[in-house]
C-alpha positions as CSV (number, residue, x, y, z in Angstrom):
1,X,-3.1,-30.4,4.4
2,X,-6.2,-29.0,6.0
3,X,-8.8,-27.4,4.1
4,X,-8.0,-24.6,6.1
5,X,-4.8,-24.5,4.1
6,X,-5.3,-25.4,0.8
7,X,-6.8,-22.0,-0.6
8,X,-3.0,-20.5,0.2
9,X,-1.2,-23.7,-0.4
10,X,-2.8,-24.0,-4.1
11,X,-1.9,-19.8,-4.4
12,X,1.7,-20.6,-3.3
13,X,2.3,-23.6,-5.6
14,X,0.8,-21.5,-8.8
15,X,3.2,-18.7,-8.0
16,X,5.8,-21.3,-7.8
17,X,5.3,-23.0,-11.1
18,X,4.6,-19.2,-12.8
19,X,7.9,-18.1,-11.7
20,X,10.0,-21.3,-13.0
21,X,8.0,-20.2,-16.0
22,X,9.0,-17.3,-16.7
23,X,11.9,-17.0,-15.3
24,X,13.7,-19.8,-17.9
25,X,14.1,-17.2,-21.0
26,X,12.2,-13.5,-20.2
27,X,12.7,-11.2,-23.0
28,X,14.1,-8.8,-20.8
29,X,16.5,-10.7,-19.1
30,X,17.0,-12.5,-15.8
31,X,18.4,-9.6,-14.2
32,X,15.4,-7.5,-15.1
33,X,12.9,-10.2,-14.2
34,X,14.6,-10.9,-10.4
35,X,15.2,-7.0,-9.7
36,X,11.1,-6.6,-10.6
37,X,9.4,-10.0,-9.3
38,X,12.7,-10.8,-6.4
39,X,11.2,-7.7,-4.0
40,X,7.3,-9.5,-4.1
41,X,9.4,-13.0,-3.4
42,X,10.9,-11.8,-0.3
43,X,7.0,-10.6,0.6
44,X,5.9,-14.4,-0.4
45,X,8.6,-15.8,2.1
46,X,7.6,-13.5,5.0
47,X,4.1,-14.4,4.7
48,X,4.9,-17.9,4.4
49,X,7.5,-18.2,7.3
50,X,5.0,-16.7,9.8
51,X,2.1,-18.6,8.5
52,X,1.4,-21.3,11.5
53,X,2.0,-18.7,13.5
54,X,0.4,-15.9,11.8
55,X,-2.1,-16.9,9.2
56,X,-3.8,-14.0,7.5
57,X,-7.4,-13.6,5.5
58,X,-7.4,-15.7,2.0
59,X,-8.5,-12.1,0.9
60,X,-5.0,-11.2,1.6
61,X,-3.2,-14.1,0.1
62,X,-5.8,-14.0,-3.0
63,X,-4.4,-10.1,-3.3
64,X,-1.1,-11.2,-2.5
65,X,-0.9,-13.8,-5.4
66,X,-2.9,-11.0,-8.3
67,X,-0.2,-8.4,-7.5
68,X,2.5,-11.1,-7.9
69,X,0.8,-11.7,-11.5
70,X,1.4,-8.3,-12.4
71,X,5.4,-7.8,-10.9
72,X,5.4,-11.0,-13.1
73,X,4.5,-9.8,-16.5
74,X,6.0,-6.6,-15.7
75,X,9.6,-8.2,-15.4
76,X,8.6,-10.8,-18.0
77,X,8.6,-7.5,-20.8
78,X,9.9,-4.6,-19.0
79,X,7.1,-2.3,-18.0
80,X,8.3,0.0,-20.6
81,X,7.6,-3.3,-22.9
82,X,4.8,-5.3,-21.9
83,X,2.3,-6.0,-24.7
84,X,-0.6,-5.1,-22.9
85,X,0.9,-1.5,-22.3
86,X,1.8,-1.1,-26.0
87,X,-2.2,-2.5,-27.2
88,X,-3.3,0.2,-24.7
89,X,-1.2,2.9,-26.2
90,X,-2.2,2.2,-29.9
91,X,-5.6,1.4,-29.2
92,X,-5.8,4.8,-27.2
93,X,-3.6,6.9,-28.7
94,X,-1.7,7.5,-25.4
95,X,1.8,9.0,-25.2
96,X,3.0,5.8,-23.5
97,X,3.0,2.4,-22.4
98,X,0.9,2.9,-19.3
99,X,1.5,-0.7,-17.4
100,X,3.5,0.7,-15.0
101,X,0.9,2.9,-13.6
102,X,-1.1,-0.2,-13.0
103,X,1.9,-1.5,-11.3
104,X,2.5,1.4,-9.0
105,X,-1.4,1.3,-8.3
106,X,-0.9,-2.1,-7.2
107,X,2.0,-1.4,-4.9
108,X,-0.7,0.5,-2.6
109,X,-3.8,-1.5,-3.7
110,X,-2.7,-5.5,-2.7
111,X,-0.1,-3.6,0.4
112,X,-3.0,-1.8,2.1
113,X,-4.7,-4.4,3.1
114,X,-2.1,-6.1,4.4
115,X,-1.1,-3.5,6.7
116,X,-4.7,-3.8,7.6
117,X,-4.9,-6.6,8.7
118,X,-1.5,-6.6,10.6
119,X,-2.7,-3.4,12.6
120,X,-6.2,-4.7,13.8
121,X,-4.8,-7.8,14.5
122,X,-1.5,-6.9,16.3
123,X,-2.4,-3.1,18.1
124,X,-4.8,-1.6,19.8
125,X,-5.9,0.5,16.4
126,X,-10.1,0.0,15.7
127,X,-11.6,0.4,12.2
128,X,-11.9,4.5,11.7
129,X,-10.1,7.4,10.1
130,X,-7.0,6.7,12.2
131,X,-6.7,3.4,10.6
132,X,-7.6,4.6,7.1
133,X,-4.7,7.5,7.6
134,X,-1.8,5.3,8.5
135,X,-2.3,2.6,6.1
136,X,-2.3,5.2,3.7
137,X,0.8,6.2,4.9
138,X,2.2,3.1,5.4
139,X,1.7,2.2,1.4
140,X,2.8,6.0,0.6
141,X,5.8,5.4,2.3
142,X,6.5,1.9,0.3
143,X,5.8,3.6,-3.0
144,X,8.9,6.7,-2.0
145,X,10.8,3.6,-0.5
146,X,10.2,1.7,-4.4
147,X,11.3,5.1,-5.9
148,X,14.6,5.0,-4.4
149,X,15.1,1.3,-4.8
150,X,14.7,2.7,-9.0
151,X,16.9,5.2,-8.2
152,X,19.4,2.8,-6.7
153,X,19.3,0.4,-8.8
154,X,20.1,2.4,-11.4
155,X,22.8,4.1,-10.0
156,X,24.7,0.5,-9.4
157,X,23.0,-1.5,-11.7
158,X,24.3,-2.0,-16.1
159,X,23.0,1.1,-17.2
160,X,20.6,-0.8,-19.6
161,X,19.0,-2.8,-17.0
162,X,19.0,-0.3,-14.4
163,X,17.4,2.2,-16.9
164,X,14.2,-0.9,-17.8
165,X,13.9,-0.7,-13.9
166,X,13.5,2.9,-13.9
167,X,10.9,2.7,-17.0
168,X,10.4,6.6,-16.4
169,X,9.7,6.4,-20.8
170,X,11.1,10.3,-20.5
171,X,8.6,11.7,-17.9
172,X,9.9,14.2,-15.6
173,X,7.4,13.1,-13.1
174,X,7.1,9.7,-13.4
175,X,8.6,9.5,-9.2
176,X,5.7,11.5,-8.6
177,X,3.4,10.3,-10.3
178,X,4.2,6.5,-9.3
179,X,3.6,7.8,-5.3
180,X,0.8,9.4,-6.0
181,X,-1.2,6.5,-7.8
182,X,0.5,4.3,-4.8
183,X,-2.1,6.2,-2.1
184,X,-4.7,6.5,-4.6
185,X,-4.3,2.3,-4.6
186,X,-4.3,2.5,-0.9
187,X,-7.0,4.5,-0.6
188,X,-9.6,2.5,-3.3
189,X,-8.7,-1.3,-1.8
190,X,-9.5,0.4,2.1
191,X,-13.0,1.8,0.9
192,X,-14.1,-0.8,-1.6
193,X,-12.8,-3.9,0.4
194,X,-13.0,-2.8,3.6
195,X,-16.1,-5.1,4.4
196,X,-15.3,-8.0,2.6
197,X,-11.7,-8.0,4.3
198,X,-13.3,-8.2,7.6
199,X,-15.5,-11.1,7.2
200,X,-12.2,-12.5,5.8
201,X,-10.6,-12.1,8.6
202,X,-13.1,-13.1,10.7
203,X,-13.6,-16.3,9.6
204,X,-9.7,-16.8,10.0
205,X,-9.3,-15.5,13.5
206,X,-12.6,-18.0,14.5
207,X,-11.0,-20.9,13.5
């Protein structure tokens, strides 16, 4: 191992150990945990079978490897259930465990620079408002495309565990709500790491 590779070698083998962890005995089931953490796997295996090929910025696999923290716990409890959630809702006096909305923040947040770094690297796209607009779009359309994966899943799943997917805690917008914090995700990770994704990536692409 290089010392190239042992910042996303050392991410990868965490995640590895994390997920044994918590996948022995989750409160909320195996089912639950696979159908919330499985989708961020596949992402894990993508990155990691183009990676002599395609290495990305540790920026990106440090981002990769928080958002995986929080499918984790998510499907550890059941976003509805996580204990985090429920100390915010007491503490605050809120009308519900609000863990999910950090999740759905994520799924634009950790995404968007991903798709960031794919377009500069792989098109003729610069750094400008064209950029900025379809990497928003790009991580609006993966928070509708996680809304009908819910939907799905509930639809063909046990009832029970479908329904812990959904984790709409009776909101009649939740699916609206969960797109909507996906672009504002998007949108925050592009203008506050922006700059320190770049010199990321620019000390990948000059090795």
């Amino acid at each position: 191992m290089t010392p190239n590779d042992r910042l996303p070698t050392t991410l990868l083998l965490a995640l590895l150990a994390l997920c044994v962890a918590t996948a022995i005995a989750p409160p909320a089931g195996r089912l639950n945990w696979a159908l919330e953490v499985g989708p961020g796997l596949v992402g894990v295996a993508v990155l990691a079978g183009v990676y002599r090929r395609f290495r990305m910025s540790n920026l990106v696999y440090v981002c990769v490897f928080l958002h995986m923290l929080i499918l984790i716990y998510g499907g550890f409890y059941t976003y509805a259930a996580t204990p985090l959630g429920n100390w915010a809702k007491d503490a605050f006096d809120l009308s519900r465990n609000h863990y999910d909305r950090i999740g759905h923040v994520a799924l634009g947040f950790f995404p968007a620079l991903v798709t960031r770094e794919i377009l500069l690297r792989t098109s003729p796209l610069v750094r400008g408002k064209w950029l900025f607009f379809l990497v928003c779009s790009v991580c609006l359309a993966i928070g509708a495309f996680w809304e009908l994966l819910e939907w799905w899943t509930t639809l063909l799943v046990a009832s029970d565990v479908g329904t812990a997917f959904l984790g709409s805690q009776g909101d009649v917008w939740d699916a609206q709500w969960d797109m909507f914090l996906a672009l504002v995700g998007a949108a925050v990770s592009l203008l506050v790491l922006g700059k320190p994704h770049d010199r990321s990536m620019a000390a990948v692409t000059d090795l």
